[in-house]
C-alpha positions in Angstrom: -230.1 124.0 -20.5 -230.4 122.7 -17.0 -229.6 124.8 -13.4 -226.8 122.5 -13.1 -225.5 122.7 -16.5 -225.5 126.4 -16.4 -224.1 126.6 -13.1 -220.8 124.5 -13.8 -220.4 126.7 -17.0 -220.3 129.6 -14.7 -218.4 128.0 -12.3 -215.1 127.0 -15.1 -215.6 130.5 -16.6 -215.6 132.2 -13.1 -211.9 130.1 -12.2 -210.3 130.1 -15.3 -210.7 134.3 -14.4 -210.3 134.0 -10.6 -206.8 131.9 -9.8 -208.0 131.4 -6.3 -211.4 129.8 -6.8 -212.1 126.1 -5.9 -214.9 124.0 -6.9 -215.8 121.2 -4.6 -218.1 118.7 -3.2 -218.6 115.8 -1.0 -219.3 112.7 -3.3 -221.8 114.4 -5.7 -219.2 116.0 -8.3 -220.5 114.5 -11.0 -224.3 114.8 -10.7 -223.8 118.4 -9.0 -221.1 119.1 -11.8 -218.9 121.5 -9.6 -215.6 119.5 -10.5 -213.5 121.9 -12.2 -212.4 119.9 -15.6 -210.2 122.3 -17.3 -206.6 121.5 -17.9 -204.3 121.9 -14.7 -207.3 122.6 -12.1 -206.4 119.3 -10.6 -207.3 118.3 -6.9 -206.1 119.9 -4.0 -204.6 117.1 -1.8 -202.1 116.9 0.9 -198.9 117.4 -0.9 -200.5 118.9 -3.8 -201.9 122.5 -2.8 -202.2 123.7 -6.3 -205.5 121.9 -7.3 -209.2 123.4 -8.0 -211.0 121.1 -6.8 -211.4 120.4 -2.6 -212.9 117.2 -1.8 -214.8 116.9 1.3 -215.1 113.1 2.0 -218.5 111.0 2.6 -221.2 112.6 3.5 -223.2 109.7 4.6 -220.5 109.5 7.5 -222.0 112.1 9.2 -225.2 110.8 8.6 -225.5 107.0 10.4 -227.7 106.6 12.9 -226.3 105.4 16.2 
């Protein structure tokens, strides 16, 4: 099993235990695999505080060259 594998396994066993734990990422969720996929983690959102998963926007924003 890959790092990354074994890491998002951790990661869902480690919030389905700890309510308050979040899982997020910029635009990499799926190829860093720290999107919390069980059923009701959901995103958190404005209007919806009771997701898992935070996303942080674009990284490449951050990035451009002026």
């Amino acid at each position: 099993m890959g790092g990354r594998d074994a890491g998002s396994r951790a990661l869902t066993v480690l919030a389905k235990s700890i309510p308050w734990l979040m899982g997020g990422s910029a635009d990499l969720a799926p190829s860093t695999k720290t999107r919390l996929d069980f059923e009701g983690a959901g995103d958190f959102q404005a209007g919806q505080y009771g997701g898992r998963n935070l996303h942080f926007g674009i990284r490449e924003h951050g990035m451009r060259r002026c």
